[in-house]
C-alpha positions as CSV (number, residue, x, y, z in Angstrom):
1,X,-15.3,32.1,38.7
2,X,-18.8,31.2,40.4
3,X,-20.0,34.0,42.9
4,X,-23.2,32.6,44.2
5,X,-25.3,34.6,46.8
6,X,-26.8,33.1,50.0
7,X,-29.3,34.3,52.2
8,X,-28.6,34.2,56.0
9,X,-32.2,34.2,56.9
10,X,-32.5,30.6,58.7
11,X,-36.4,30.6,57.7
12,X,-35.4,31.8,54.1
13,X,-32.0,29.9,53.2
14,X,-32.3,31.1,49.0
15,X,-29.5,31.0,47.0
16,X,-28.6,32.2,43.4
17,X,-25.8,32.1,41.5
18,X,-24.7,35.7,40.1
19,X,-24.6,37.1,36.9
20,X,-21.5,38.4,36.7
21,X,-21.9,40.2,33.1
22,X,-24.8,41.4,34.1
23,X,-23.5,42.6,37.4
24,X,-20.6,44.0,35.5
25,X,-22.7,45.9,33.1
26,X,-25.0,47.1,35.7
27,X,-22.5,48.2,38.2
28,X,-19.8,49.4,36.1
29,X,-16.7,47.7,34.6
30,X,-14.2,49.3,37.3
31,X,-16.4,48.4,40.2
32,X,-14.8,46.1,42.8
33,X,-16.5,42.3,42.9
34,X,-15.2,41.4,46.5
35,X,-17.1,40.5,49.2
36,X,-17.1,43.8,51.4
37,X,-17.7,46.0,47.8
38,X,-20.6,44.2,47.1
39,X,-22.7,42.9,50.3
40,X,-24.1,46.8,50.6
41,X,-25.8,46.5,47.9
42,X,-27.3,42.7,48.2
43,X,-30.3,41.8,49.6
44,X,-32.0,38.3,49.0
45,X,-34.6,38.0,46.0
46,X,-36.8,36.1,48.6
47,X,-37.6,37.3,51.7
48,X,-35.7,41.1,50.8
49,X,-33.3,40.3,53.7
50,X,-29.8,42.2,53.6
51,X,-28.5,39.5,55.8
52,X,-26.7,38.1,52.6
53,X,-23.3,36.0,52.0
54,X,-21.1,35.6,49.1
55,X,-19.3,32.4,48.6
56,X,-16.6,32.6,45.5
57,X,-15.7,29.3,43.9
58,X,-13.4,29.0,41.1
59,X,-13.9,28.0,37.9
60,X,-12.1,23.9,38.4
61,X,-12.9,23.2,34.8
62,X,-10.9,25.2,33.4
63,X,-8.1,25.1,36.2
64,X,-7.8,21.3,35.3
65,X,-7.9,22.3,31.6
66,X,-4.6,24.6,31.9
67,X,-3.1,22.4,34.5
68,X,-3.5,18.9,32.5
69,X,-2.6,20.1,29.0
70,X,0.2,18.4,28.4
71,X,0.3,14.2,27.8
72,X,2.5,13.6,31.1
73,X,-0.3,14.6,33.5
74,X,-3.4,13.1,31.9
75,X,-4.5,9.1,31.7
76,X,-6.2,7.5,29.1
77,X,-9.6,8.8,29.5
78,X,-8.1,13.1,30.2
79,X,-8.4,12.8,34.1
80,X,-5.3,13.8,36.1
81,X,-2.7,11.4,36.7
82,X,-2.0,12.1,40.9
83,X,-1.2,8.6,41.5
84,X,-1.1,5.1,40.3
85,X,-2.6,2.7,42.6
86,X,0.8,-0.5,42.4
87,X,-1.5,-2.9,41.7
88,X,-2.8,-1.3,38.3
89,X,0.7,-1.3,37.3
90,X,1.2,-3.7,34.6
91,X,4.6,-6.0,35.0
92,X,5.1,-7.0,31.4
């Protein structure tokens, strides 16, 4: 998981991806990481604007990983097989 932190200050417009060990070690282990538990205590590295978003992206790399690990769903060069276009079919 990605958490990356954006200011909302149209002159300002930073962004920085978290670190989320270090926001684990800093904050505590059993502190909640969702949006409303930690935007009170954000505030842009820039301008020191608390007019901050999160925006949480998942971690597709390893998703795909899991999801492709066995030899029906992966092609020749370990992307996923969604489809197969008819005419790269071959008719042998």
């Amino acid at each position: 998981m990605v958490v990356t932190a954006h200011c909302r200050n149209v002159s300002c417009g930073h962004k920085q991806e978290l670190d989320l060990l270090r926001l684990r070690d800093t904050l505590g282990a059993d502190t909640p990481a969702m949006r409303d538990d930690l935007l009170p205590r954000m505030k842009c590295g820039e301008c020191q604007s608390r007019n901050v978003d999160l925006i949480y992206t998942p971690d597709y790399a390893k998703a795909d990983a899991k999801r492709t690990g066995n030899a029906y769903a992966k092609t020749r060069d370990g992307r996923c097989l969604r489809f197969l276009p008819t005419s790269s079919l071959s008719t042998d």
